[in-house]
N, CA and C atoms as a LAMMPS dump frame, in Angstrom:
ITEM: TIMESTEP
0
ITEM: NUMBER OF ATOMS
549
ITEM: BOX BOUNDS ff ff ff
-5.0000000000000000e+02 5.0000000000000000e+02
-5.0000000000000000e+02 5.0000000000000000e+02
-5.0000000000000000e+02 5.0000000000000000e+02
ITEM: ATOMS id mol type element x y z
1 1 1 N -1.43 18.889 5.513
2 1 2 C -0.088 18.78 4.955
3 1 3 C -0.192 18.429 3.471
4 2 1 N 0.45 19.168 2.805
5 2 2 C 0.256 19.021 1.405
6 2 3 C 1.79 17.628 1.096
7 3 1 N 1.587 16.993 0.102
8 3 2 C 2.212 15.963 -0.686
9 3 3 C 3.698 16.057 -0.391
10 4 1 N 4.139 17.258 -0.395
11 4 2 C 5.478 17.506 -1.125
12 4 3 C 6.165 17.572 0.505
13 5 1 N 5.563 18.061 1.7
14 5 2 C 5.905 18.283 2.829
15 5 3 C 6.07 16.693 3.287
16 6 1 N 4.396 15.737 3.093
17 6 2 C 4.545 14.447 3.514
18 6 3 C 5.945 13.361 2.884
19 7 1 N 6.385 13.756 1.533
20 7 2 C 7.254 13.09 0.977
21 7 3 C 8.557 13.405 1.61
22 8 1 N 8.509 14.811 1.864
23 8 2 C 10.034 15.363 2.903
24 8 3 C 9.616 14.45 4.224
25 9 1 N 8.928 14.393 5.107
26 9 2 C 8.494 13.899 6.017
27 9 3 C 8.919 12.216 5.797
28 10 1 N 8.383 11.614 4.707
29 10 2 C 8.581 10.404 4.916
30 10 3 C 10.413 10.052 4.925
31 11 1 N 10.977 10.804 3.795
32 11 2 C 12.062 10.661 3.62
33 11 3 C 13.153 11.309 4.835
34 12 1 N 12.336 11.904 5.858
35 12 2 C 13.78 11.74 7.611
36 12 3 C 13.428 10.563 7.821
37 13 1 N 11.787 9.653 7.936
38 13 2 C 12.127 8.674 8.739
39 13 3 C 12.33 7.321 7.801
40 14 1 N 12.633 7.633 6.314
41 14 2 C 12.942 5.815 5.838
42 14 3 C 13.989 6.128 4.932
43 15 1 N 15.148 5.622 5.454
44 15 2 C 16.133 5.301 4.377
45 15 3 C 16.237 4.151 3.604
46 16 1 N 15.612 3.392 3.874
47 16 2 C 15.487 1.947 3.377
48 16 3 C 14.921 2.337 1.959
49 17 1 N 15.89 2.622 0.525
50 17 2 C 15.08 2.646 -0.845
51 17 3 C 13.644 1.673 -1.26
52 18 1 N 13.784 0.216 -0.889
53 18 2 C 13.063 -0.251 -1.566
54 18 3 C 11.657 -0.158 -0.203
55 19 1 N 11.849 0.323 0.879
56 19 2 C 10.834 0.224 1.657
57 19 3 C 10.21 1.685 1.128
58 20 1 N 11.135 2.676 0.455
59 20 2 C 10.481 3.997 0.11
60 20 3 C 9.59 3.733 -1.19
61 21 1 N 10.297 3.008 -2.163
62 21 2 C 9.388 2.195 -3.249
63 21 3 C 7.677 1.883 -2.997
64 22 1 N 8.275 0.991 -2.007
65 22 2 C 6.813 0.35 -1.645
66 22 3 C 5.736 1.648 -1.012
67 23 1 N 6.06 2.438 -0.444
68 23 2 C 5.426 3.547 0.213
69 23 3 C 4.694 4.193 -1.18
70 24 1 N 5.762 4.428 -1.909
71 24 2 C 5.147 5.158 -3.512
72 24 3 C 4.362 4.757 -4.185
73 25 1 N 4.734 3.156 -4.164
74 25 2 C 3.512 2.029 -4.402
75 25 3 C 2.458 2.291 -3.722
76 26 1 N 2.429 2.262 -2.837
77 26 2 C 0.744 2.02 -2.306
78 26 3 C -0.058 3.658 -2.483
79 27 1 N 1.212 4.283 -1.966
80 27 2 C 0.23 6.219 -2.472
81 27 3 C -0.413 5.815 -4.121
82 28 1 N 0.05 5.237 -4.536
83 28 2 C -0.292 5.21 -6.188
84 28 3 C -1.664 4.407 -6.477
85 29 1 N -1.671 3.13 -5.589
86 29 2 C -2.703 2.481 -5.905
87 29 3 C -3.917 2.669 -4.656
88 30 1 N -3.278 3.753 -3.431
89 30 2 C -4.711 4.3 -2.717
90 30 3 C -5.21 5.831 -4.012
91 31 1 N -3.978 6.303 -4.463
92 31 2 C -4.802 7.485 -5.072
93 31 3 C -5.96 6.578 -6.551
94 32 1 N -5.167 5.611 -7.055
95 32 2 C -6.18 4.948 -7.962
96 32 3 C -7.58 4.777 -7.74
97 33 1 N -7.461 3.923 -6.151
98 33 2 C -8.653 3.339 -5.214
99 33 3 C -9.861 4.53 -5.142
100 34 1 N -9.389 5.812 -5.016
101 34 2 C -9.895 7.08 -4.308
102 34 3 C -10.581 7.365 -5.856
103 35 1 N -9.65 7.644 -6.999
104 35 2 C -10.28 7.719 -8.148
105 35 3 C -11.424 7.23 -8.662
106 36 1 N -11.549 5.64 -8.082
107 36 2 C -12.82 4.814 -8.82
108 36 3 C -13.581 4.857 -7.98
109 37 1 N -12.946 5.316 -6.53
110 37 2 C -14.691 5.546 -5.405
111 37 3 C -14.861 6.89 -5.456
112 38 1 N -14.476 7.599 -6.052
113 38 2 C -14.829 9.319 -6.146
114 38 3 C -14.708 9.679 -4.92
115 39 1 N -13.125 9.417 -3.887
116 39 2 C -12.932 10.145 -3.012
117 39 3 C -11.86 10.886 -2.935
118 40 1 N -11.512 11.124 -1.608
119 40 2 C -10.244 12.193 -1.988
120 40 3 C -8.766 12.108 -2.372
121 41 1 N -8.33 12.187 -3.806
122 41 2 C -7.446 11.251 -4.118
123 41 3 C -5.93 11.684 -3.433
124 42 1 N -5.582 12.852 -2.773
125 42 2 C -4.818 13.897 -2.441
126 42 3 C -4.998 12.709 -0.714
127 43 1 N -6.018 13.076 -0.061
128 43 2 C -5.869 12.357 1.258
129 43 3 C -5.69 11.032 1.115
130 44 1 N -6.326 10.03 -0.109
131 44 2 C -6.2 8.591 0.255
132 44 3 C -4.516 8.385 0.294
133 45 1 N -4.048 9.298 -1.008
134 45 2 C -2.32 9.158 -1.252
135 45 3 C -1.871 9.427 -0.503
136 46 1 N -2.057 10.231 0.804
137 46 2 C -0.99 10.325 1.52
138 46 3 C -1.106 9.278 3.166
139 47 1 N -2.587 8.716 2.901
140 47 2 C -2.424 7.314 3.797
141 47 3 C -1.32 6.767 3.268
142 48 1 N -1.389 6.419 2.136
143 48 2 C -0.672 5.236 1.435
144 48 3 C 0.577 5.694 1.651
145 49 1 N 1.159 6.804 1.092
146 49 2 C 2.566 7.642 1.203
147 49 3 C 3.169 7.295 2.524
148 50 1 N 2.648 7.27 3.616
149 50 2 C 3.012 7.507 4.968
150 50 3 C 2.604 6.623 5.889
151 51 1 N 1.911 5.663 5.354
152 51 2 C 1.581 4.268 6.016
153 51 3 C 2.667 3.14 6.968
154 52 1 N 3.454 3.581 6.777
155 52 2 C 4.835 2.364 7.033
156 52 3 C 5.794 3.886 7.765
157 53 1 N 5.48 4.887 7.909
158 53 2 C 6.725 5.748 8.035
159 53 3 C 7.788 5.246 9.439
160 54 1 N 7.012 4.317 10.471
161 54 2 C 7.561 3.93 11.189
162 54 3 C 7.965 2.8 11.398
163 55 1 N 8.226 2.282 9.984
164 55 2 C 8.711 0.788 9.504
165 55 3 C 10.009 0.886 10.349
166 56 1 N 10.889 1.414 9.719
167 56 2 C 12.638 1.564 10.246
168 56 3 C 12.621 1.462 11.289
169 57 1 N 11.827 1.716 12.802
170 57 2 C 11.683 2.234 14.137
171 57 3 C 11.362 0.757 14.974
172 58 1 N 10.313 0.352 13.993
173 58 2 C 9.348 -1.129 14.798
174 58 3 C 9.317 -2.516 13.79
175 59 1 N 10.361 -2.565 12.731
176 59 2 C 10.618 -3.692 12.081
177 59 3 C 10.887 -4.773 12.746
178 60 1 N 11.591 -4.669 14.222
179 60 2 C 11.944 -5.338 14.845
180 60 3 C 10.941 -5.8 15.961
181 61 1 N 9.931 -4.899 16.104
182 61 2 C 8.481 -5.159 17.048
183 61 3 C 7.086 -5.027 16.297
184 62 1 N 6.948 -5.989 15.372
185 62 2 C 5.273 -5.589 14.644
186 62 3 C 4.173 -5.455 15.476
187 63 1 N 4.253 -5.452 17.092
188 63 2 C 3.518 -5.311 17.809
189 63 3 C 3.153 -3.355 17.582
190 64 1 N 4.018 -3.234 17.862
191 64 2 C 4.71 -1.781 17.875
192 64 3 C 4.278 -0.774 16.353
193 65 1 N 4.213 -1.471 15.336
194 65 2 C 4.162 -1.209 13.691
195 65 3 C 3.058 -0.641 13.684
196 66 1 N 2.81 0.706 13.36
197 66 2 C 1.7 1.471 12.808
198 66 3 C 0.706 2.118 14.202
199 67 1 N 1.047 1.74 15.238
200 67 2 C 0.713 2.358 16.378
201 67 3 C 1.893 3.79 16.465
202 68 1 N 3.378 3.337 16.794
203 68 2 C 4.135 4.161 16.341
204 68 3 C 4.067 5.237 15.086
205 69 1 N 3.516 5.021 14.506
206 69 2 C 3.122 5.891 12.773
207 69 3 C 1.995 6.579 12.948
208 70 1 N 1.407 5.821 13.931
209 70 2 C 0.012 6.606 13.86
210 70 3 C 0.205 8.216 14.958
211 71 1 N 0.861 8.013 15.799
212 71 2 C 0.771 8.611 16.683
213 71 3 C 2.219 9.866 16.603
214 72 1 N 3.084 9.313 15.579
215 72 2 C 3.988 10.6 14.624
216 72 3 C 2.881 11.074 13.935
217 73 1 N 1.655 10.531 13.121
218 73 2 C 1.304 11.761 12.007
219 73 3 C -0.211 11.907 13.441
220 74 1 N -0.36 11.73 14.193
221 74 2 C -1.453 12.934 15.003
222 74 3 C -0.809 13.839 16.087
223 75 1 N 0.717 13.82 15.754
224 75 2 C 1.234 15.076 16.701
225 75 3 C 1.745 15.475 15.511
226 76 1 N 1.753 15.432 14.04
227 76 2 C 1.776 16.156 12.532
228 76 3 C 0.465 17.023 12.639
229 77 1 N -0.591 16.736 13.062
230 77 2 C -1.657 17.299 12.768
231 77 3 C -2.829 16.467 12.141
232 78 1 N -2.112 15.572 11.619
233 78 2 C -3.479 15.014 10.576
234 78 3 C -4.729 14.484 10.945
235 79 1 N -5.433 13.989 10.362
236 79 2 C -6.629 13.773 10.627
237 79 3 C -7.089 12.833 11.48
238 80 1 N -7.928 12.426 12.451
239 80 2 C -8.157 11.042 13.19
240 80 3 C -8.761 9.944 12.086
241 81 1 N -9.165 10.473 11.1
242 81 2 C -9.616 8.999 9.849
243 81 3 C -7.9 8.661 9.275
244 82 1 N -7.169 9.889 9.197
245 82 2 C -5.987 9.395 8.049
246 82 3 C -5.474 8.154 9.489
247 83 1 N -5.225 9.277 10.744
248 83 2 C -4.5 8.381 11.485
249 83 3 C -5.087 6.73 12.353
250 84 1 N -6.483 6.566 11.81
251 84 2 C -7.234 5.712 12.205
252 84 3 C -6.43 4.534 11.003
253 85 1 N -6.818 4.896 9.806
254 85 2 C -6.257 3.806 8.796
255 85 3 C -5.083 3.408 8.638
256 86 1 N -4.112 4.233 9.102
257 86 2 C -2.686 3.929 9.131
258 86 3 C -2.684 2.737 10.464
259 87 1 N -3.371 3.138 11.754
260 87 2 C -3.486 2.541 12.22
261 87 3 C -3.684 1.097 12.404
262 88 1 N -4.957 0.824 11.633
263 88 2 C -5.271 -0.325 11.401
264 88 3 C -4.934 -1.121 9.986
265 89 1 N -4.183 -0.424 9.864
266 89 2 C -3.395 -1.189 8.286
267 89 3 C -2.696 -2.151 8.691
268 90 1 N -2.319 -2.172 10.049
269 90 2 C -1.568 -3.675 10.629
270 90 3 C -2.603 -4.694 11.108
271 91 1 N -2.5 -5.48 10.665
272 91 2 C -3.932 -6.406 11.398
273 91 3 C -3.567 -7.009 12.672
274 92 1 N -2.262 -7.212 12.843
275 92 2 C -1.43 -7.524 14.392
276 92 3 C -2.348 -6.732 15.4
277 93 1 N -3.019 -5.874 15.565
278 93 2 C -3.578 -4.923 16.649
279 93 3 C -5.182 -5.598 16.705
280 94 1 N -5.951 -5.938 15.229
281 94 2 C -7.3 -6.434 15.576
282 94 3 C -8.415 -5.43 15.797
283 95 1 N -7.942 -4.621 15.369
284 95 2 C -9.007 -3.074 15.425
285 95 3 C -9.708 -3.424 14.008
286 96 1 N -11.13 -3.099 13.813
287 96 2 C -11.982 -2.993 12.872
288 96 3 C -11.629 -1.738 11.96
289 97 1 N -11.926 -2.466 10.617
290 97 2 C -11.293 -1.388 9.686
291 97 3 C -13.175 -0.963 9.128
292 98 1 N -13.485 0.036 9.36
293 98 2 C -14.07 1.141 9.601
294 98 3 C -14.243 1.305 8.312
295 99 1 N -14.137 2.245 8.255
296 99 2 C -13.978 3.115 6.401
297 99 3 C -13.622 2.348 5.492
298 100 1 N -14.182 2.937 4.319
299 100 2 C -13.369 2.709 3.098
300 100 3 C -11.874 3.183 2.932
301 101 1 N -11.452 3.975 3.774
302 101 2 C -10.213 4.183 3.389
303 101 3 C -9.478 3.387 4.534
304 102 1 N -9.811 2.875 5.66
305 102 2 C -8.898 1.833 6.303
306 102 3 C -9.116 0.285 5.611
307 103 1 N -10.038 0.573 4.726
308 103 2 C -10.403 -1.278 4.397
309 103 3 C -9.284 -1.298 3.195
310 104 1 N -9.613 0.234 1.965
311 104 2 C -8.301 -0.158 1.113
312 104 3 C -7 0.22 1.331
313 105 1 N -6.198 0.84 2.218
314 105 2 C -5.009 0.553 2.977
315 105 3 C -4.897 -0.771 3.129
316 106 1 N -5.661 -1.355 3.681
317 106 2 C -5.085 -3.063 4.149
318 106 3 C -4.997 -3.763 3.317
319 107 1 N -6.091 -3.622 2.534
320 107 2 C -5.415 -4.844 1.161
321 107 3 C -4.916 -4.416 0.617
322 108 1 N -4.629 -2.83 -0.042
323 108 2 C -3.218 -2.061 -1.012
324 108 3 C -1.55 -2.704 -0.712
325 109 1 N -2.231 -2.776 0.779
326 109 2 C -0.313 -2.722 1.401
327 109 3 C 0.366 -3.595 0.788
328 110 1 N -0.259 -5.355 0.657
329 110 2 C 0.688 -6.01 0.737
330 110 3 C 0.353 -6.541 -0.897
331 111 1 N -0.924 -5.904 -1.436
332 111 2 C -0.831 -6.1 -3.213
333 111 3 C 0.501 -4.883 -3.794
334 112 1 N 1.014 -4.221 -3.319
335 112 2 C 2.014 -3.613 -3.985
336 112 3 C 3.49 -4.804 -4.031
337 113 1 N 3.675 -5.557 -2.943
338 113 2 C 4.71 -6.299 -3.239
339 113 3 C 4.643 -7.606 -3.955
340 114 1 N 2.872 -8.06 -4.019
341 114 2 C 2.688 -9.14 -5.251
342 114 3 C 2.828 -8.261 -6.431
343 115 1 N 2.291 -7.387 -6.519
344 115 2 C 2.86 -6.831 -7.809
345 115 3 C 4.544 -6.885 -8.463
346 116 1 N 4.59 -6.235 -7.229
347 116 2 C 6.59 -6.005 -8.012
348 116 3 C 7.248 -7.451 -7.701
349 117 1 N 6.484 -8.84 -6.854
350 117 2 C 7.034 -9.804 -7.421
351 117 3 C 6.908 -10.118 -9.026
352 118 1 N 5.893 -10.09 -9.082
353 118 2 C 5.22 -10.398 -10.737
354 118 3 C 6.179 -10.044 -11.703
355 119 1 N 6.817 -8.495 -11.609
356 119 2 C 7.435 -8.079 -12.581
357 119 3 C 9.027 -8.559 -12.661
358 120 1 N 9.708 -8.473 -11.49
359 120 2 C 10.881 -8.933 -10.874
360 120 3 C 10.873 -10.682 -11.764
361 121 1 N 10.064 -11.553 -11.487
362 121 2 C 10.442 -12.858 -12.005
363 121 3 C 9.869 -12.819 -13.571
364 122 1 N 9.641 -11.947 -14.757
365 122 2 C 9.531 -11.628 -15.55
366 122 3 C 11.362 -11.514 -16.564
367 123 1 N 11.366 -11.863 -16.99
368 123 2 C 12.7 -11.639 -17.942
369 123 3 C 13.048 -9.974 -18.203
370 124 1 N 12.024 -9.609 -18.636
371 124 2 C 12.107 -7.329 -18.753
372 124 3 C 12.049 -6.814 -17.303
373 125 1 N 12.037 -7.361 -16.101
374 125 2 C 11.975 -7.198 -14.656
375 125 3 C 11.191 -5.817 -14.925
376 126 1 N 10.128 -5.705 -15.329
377 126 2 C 9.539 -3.883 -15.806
378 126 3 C 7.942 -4.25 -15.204
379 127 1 N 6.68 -3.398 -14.699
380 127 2 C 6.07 -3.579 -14.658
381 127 3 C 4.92 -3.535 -15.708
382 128 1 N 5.476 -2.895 -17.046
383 128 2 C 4.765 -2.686 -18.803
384 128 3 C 4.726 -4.366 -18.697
385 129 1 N 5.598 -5.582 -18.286
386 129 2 C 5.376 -7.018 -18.674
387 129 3 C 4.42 -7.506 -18.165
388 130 1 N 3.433 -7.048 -17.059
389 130 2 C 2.864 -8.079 -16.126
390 130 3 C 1.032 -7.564 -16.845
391 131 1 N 0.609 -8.371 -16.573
392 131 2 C -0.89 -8.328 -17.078
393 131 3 C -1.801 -8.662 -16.095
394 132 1 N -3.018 -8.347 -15.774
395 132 2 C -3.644 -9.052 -14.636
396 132 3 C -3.866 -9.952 -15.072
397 133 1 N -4.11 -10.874 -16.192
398 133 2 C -4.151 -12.682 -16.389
399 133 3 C -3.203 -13.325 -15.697
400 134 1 N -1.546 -12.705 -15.581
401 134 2 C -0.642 -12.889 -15.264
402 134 3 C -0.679 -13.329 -13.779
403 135 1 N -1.131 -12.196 -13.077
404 135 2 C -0.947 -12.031 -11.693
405 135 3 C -2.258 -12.483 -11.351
406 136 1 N -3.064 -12.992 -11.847
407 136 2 C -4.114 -14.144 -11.166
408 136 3 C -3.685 -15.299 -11.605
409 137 1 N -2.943 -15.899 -12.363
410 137 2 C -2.742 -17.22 -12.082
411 137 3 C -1.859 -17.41 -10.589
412 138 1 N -0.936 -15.985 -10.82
413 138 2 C 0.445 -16.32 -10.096
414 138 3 C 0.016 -16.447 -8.4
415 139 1 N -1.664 -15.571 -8.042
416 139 2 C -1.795 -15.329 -6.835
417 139 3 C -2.091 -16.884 -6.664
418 140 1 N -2.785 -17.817 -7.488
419 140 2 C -2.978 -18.824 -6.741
420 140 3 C -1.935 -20.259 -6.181
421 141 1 N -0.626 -19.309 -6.512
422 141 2 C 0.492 -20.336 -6.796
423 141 3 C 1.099 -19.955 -5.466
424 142 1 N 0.984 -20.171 -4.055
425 142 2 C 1.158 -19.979 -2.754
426 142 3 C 2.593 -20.066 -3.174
427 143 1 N 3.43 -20.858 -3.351
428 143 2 C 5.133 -20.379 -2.825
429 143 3 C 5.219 -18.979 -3.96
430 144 1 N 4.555 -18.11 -4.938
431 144 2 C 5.056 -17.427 -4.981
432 144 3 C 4.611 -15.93 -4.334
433 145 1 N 5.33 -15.328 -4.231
434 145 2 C 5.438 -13.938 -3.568
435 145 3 C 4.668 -14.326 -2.031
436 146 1 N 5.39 -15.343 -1.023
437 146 2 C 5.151 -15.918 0.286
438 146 3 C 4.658 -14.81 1.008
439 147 1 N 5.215 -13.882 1.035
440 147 2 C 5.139 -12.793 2.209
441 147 3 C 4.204 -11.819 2.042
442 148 1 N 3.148 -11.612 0.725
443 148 2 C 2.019 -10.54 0.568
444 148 3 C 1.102 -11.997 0.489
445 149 1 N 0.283 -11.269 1.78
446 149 2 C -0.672 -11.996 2.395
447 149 3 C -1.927 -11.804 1.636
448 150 1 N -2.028 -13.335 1.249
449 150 2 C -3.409 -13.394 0.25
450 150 3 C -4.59 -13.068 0.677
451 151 1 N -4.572 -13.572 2.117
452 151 2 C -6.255 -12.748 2.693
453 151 3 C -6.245 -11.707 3.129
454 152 1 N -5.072 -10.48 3.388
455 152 2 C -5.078 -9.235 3.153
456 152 3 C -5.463 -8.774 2.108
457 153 1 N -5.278 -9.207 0.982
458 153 2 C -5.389 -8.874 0.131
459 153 3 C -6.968 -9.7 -0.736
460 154 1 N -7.253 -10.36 -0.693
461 154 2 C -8.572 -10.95 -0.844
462 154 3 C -9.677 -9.83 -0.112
463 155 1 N -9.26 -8.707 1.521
464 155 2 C -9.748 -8.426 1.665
465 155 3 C -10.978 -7.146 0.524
466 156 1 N -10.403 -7.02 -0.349
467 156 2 C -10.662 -6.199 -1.314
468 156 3 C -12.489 -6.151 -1.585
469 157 1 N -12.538 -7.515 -1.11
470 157 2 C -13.758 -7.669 -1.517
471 157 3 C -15.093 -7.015 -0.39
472 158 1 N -14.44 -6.333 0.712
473 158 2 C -15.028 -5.278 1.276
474 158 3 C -15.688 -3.838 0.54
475 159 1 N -14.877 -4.257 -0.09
476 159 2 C -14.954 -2.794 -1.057
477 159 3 C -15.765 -2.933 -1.856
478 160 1 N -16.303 -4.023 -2.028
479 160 2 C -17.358 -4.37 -2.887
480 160 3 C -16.058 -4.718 -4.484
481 161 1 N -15.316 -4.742 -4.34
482 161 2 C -14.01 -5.071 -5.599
483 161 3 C -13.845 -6.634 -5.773
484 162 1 N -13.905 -7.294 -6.681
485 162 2 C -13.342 -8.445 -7.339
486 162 3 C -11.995 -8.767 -6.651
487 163 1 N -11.496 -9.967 -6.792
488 163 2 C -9.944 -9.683 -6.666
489 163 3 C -9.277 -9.329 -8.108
490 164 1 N -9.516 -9.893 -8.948
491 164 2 C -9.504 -9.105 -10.626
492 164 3 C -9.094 -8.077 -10.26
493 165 1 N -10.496 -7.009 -10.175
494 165 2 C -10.57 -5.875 -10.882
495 165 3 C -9.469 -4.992 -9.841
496 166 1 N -9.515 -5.344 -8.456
497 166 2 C -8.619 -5.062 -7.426
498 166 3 C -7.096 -5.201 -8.103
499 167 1 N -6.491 -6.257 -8.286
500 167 2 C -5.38 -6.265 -9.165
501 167 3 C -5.276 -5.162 -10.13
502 168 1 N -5.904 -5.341 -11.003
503 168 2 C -6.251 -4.475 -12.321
504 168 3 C -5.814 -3.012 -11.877
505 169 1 N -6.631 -2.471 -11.002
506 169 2 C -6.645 -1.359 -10.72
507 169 3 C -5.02 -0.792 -10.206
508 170 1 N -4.939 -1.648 -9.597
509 170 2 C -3.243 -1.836 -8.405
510 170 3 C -2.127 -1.973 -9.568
511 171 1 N -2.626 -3.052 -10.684
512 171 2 C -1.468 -3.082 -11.467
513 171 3 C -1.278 -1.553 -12.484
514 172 1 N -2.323 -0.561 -13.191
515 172 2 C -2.34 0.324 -13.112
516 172 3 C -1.968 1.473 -12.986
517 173 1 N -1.818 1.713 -11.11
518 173 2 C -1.873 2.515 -10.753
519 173 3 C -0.376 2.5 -10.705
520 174 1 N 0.341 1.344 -10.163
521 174 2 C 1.749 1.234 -10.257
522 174 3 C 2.549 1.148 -11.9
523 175 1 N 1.61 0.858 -12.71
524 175 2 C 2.615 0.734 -13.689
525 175 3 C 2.871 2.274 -13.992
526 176 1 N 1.481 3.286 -14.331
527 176 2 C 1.612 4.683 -13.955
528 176 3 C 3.053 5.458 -13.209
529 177 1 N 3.54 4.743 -12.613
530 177 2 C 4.951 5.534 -11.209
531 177 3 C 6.476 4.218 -11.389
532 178 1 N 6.334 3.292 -12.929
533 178 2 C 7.622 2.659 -12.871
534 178 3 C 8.283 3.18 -12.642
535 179 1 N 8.482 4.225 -13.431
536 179 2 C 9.979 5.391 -13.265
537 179 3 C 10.425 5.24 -11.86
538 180 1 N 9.85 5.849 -11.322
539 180 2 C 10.037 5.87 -9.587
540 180 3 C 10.418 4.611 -9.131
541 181 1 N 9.435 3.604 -9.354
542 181 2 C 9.501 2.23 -8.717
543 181 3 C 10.946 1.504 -9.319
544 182 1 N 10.757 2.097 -10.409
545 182 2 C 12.379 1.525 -11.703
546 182 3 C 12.597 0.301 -11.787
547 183 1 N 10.754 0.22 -12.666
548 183 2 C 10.739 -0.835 -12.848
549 183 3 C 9.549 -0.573 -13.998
């Protein structure tokens, strides 16, 4: 499935704007991820793109979250690695993240919403304001951005990635797609 089909695709199952945001977010900073490991930047983006597509469905059961998603995109056709990482992008299930592309799904997911906290409590609410000096002091400041899970995101260091350079890269890849993010 090429990009433009997955983006029609995502958009029957999420009306939720800022949950579509975040989806754009993470396609942005798995295609970054894919860039600096010289993999496929077309497949990592559309983990990321389509990662949550069954957010709207199982918001109400995270048991349910990404099992549901996984099993819409392998009657899509896609791949058993794309649909393995979508899979295990929820850590609620406890499945081993395998690949490089299920290890950076899991920590992408929930560094896209420390990010757009960062910019949001900024005065220019833009993501051109935020710096990674910025967003490493801010990660160590627990009440902020409560809900992107720091050792999801610490996981980075699977990847053989810093948490730095992990930021860095994430802040980046998103500042690249403000327009979209509108921010």
């Amino acid at each position: 499935m090429k990009r433009e089909e997955a983006y029609e695709l995502l958009q029957q199952h999420l009306k939720n704007k800022n949950l579509f945001k975040h989806s754009l977010a993470v396609e942005a900073v798995m295609r970054r991820l894919a860039s600096y490991f010289n993999e496929d930047e077309e497949f990592w983006g559309l983990a990321g793109l389509l990662h949550d597509i069954d957010y709207e469905n199982t918001k109400d059961d995270p048991d349910r979250h990404s099992i549901e998603g996984a099993e819409m995109l392998e009657e899509k056709g896609f791949s058993a690695e794309l649909v393995y990482a979508v899979k295990v992008h929820n850590g609620r299930h406890g499945l081993p993240r395998v690949s490089k592309l299920d290890k950076a799904l899991y920590a992408a997911d929930p560094l896209t919403g420390f990010i757009v906290a960062g910019a949001l409590i900024r005065p220019e609410k833009k993501l051109s304001a935020v710096d990674v000096p910025f967003l490493m002091k801010k990660f160590g400041e627990k009440s902020f951005a409560k809900g992107a899970n720091r050792e999801q995101i610490k996981s980075c260091s699977e990847l053989g990635l810093s948490l730095e350079d992990f930021i860095g890269l994430g802040l980046e890849a998103m500042q690249g797609i403000a327009v979209e993010m509108e921010l």
